[in-house]
C-alpha positions as CSV (number, residue, x, y, z in Angstrom):
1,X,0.0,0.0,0.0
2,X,3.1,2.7,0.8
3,X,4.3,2.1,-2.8
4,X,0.7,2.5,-4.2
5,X,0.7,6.0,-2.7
6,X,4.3,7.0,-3.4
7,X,3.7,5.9,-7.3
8,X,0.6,8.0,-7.1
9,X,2.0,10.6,-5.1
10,X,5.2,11.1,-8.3
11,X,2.1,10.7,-10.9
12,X,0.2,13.9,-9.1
13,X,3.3,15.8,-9.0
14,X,4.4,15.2,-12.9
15,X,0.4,16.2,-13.7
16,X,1.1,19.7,-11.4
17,X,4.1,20.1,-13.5
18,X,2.9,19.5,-17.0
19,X,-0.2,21.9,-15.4
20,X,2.3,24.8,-14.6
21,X,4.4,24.3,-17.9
22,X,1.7,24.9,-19.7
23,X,0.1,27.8,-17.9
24,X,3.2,29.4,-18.3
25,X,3.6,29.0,-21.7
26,X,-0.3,30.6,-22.0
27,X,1.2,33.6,-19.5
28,X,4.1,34.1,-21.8
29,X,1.5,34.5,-25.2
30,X,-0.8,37.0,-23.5
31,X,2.1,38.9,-22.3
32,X,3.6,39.3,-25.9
33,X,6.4,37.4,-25.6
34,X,5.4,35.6,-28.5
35,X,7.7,38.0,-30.5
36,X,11.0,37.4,-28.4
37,X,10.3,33.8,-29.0
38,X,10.2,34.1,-32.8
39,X,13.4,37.0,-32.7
40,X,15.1,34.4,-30.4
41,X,14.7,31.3,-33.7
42,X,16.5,33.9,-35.7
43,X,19.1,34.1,-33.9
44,X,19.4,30.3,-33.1
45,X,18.9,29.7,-37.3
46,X,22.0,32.6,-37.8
47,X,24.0,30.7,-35.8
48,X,23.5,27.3,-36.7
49,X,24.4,28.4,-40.2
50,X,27.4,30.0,-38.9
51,X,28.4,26.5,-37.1
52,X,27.6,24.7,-40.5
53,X,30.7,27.1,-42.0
54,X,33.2,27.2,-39.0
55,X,32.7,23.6,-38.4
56,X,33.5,22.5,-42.0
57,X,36.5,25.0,-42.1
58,X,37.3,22.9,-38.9
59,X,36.6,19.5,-40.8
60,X,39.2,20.5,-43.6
61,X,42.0,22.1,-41.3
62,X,42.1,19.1,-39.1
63,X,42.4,16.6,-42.5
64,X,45.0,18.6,-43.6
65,X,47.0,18.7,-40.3
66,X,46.8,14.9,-39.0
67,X,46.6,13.6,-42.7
68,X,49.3,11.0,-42.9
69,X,50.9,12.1,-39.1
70,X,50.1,9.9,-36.9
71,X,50.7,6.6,-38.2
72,X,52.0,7.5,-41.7
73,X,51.6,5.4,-44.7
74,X,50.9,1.6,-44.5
75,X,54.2,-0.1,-44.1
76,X,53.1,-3.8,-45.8
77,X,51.3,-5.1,-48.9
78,X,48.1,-5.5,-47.0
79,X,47.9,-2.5,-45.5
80,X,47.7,-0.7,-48.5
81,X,45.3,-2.0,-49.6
82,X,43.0,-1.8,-45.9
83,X,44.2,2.1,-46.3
84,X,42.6,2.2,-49.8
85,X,39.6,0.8,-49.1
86,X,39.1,3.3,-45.6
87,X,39.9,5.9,-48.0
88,X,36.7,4.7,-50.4
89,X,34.6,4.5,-47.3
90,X,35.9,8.0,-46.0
91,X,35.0,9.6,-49.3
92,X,31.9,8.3,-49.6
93,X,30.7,8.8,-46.1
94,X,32.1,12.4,-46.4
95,X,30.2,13.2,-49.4
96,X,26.7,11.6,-47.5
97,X,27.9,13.6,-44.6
98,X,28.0,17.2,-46.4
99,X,25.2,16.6,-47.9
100,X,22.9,15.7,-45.1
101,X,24.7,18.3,-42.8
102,X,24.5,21.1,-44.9
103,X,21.1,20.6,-45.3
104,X,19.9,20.4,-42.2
105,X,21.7,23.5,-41.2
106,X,20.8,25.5,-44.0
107,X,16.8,24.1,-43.5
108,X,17.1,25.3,-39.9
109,X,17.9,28.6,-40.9
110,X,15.9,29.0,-44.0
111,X,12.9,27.4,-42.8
112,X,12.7,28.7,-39.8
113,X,9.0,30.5,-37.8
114,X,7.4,33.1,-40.2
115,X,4.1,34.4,-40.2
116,X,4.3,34.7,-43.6
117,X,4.8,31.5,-44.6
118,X,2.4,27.8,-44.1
119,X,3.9,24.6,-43.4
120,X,4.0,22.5,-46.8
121,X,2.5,18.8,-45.7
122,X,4.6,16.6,-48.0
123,X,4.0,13.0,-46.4
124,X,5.0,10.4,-49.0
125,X,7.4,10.2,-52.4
126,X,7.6,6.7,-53.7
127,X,10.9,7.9,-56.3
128,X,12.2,9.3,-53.2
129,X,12.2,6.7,-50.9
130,X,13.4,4.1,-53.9
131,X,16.4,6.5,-54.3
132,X,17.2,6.7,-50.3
133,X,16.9,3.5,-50.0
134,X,18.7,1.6,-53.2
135,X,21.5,3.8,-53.3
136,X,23.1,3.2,-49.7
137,X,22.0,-0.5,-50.0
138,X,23.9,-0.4,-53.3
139,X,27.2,1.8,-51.8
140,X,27.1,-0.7,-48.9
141,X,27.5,-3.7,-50.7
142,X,30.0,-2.9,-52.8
143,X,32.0,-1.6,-49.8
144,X,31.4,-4.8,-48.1
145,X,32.3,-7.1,-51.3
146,X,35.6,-4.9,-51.1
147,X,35.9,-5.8,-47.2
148,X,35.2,-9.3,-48.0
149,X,38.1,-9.6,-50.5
150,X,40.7,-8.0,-48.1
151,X,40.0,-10.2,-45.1
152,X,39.7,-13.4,-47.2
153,X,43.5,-12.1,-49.3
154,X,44.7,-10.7,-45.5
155,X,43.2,-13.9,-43.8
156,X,43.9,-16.4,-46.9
157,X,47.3,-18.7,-47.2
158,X,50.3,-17.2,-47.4
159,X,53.3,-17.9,-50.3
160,X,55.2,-20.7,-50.5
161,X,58.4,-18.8,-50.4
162,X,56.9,-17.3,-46.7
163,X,59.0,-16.9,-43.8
164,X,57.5,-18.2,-40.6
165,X,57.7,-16.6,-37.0
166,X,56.1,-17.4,-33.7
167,X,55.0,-14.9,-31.8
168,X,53.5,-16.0,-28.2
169,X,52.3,-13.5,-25.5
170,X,51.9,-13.9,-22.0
171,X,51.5,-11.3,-18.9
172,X,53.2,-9.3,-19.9
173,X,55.7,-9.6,-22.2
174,X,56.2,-11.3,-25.8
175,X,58.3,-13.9,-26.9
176,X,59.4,-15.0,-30.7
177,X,60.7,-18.4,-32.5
178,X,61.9,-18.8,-35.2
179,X,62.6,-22.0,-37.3
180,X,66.4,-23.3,-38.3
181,X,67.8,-23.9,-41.6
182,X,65.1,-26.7,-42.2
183,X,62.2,-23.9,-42.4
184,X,60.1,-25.9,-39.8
185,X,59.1,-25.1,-36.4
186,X,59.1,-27.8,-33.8
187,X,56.5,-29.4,-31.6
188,X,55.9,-28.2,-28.7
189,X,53.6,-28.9,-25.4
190,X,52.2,-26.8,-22.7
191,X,53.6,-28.8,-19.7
192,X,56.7,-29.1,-21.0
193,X,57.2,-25.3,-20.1
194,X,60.0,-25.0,-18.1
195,X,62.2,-21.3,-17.7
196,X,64.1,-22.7,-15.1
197,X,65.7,-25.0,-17.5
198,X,66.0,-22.6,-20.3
199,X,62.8,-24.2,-22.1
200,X,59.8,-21.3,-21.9
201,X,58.0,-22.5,-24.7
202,X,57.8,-26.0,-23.9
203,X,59.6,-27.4,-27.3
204,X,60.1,-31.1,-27.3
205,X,63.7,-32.3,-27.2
206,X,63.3,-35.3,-29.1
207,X,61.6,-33.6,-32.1
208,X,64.5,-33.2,-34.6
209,X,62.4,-29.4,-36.0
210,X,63.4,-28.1,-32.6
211,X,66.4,-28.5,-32.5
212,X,67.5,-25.4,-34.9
213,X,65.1,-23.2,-33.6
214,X,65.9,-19.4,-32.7
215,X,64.2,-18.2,-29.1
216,X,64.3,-14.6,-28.7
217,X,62.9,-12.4,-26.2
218,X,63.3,-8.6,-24.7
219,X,64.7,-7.6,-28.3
220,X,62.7,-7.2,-31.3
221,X,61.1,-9.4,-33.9
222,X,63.3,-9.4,-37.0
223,X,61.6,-9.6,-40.3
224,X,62.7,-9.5,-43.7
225,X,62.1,-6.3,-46.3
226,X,59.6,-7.5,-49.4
227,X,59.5,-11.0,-48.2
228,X,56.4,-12.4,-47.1
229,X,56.1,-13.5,-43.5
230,X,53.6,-15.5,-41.5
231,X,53.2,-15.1,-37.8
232,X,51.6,-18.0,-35.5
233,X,50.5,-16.4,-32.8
234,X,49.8,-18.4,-29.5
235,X,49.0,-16.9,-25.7
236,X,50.2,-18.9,-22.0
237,X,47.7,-17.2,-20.1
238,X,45.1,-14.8,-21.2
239,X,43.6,-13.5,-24.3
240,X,46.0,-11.0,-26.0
241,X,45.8,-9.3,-28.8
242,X,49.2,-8.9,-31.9
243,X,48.5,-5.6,-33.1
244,X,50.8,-4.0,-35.5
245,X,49.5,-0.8,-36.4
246,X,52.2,0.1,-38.7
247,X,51.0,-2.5,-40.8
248,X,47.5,-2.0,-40.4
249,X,46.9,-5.3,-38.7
250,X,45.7,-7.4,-35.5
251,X,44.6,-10.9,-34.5
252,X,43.8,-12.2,-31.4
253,X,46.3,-14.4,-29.6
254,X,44.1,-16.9,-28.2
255,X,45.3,-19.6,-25.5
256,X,44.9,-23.1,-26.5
257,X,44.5,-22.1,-30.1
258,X,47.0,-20.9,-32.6
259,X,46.0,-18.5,-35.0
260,X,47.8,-16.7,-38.4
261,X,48.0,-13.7,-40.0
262,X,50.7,-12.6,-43.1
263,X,51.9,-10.1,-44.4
264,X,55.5,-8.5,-47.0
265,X,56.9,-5.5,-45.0
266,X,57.4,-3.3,-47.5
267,X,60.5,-0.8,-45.8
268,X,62.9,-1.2,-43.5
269,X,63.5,0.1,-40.2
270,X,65.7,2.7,-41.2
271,X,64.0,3.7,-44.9
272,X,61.3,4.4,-42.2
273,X,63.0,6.4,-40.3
274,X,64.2,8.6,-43.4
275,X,60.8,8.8,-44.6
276,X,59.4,10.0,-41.6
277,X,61.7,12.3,-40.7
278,X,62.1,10.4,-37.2
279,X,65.2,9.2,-35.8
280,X,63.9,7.2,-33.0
281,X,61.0,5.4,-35.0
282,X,60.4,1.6,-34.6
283,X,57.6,-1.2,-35.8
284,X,55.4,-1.2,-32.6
285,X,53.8,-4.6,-31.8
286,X,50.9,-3.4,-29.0
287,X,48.6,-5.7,-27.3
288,X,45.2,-4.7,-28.6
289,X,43.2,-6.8,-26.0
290,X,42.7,-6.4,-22.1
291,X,44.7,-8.3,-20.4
292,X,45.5,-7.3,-17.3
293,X,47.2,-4.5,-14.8
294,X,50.1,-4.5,-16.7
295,X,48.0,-4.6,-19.8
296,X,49.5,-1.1,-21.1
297,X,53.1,-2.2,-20.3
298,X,52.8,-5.1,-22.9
299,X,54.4,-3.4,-26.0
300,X,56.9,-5.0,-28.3
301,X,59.3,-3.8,-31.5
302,X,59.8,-5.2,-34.5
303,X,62.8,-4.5,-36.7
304,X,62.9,-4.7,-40.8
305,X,66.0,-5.6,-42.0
306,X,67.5,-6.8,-45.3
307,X,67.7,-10.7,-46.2
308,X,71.7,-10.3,-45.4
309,X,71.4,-8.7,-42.4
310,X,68.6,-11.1,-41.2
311,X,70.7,-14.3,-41.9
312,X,73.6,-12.3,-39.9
313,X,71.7,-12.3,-37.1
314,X,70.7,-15.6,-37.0
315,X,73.8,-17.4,-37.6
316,X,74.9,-15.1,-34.8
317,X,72.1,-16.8,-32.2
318,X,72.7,-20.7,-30.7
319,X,69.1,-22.6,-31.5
320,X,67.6,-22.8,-27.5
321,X,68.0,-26.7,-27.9
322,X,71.8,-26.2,-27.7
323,X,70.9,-23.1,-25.0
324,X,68.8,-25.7,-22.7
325,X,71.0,-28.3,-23.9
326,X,74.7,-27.4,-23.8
327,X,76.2,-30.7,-23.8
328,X,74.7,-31.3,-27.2
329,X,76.9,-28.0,-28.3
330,X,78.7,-29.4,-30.8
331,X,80.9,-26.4,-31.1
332,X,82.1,-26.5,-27.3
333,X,85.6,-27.7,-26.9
334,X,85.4,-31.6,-25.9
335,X,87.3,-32.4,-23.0
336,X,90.9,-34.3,-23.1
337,X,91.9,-37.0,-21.2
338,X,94.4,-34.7,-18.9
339,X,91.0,-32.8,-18.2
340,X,88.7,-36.2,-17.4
341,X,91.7,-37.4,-14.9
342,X,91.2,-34.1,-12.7
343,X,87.5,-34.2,-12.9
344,X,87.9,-37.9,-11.7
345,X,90.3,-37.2,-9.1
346,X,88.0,-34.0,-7.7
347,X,85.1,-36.1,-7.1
348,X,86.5,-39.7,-6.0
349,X,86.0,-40.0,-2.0
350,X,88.9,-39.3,-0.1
């Protein structure tokens, strides 16, 4: 019952409102303000027009001074063509966009309260509505057939003659692999993860792919100038995200299942530093998904290099069997037979 009259209670007081709005509104006719209502629409149509001009003077100066400086051009083959088709969807958003903006600007100052003047009622066009309606349904598709295209090209299989790289994230740091001389990555297996004993990705021993495989951490991701690359991306904790926004790309990095994306770098680090005029610029690799406290921490680099300089570096790197296996080293000096009789000696009982 005490809800009952507080419901009724707010009811009567919304009626007494509506009551004293409208009496007011009556008060305000009688007293001839009914002519600083109509002078006040003037002014508000005036300067809606004058926000229709100072905001598209604001439209163009922005485009013009961001345009190409905050991420700068697409560094790889398929960003390209993702810039291309935002630029398709920009223009043709833009033109719907100063069309239906200037409109209804100008139409709130041009049509605005007049005595001399009666309300056209205009309530049905059957051309008209064909035309609003089959031309956006028509732009849309063809955008999205474009979108289709990309993301099955982006999202497809890459060349034959495509480099491989591992990239796995975890909180909150990533880690990179990259296969030996034979082109193949090893097996590997989740319980088999051991940084103590200098195996963090849990690569099996025994598997003969594993055991010229490059680890690298806490330095960037090489890749290779106008050679296609494929990253398998995998995750030991929590959803993260591989975005690359220098190359116009992201994919999930999910745990439990691998997932791929490829892509041909198309400059080096240092022809991207010339073009854009930055010393200190490098490939970013960001975590794009929410993954924890340290979530804005997780950042990574990736360096373009030549195919020379690549194959420099990895000659210059021991494959982390060898690193979690030093015995198998076959480089390390073998011991002589003066060395076996003092390590014999040190550790018979006395």
């Amino acid at each position: 019952m005490q809800a009952f009259f507080i419901i009724a209670i707010l009811v009567l007081g919304l009626l007494v409102i509506f009551q004293i709005a409208k009496a007011s509104e009556y008060v305000s006719i009688l007293q001839g303000e009914e002519k600083a209502r109509k002078q006040s629409n003037k002014i508000n149509g005036f300067l809606l027009l004058a926000f229709l001009i100072i905001g598209l003077i604001g439209v163009y100066y922005c485009n013009e001074s961001l345009k190409g400086k905050i991420l700068g051009d697409a560094a790889s083959d398929h960003g390209v063509l993702i810039d291309k088709l935002l630029y398709i969807t920009l223009g043709i958003t833009f033109v719907v966009f100063l069309g239906t903006h200037i409109a209804l600007f100008w139409f709130a100052y041009k049509y605005q309260e007049s005595d001399t003047r009666k309300a056209f009622y205009y309530p049905h066009n059957n051309k008209l509505e064909l035309l609003w309606t089959a031309v956006p349904a028509i732009t849309l598709t063809i955008l999205v057939g474009f979108g289709i295209f990309y993301w099955f090209k982006i999202n497809g299989d890459p060349p034959k003659n495509a480099n491989v790289v591992e990239i796995t994230g975890s909180q909150f740091k990533w880690e990179f692999r990259y296969p030996g001389f034979d082109k193949v990555l090893g097996k590997k297996y989740y319980k088999n993860i051991d940084d103590l004993n200098s195996n963090p990705l849990g690569q099996l021993w025994d598997d003969k792919y594993n055991q010229d495989d490059i680890y690298s951490t806490g330095e960037p991701m090489k890749l290779v100038v106008n050679k296609p690359v494929q990253l398998v991306i995998y995750s030991k904790d929590v959803i993260h995200d591989v975005g690359l926004p220098h190359f116009r790309l992201k994919m999930d990095a999910v745990p439990g299942t691998p997932t791929t994306m490829w892509f041909t770098p198309l400059y080096t680090t240092k022809q991207m530093k010339e073009k854009t005029g930055n010393p200190n610029f490098v490939y970013e690799i960001a975590c794009d998904q929410m993954c924890g406290k340290g979530h804005t921490g997780m950042r990574g680099e990736i360096e373009v290099v030549t195919q020379s300089e690549f194959d420099m570096w990895m000659a210059s790197k021991k494959p982390q069997y060898i690193v979690a296996n030093p015995d198998k080293d076959p480089s390390a000096p073998k011991p002589t037979t003066d060395t076996l009789k003092i390590a014999a000696a040190t550790t018979l009982p006395k």
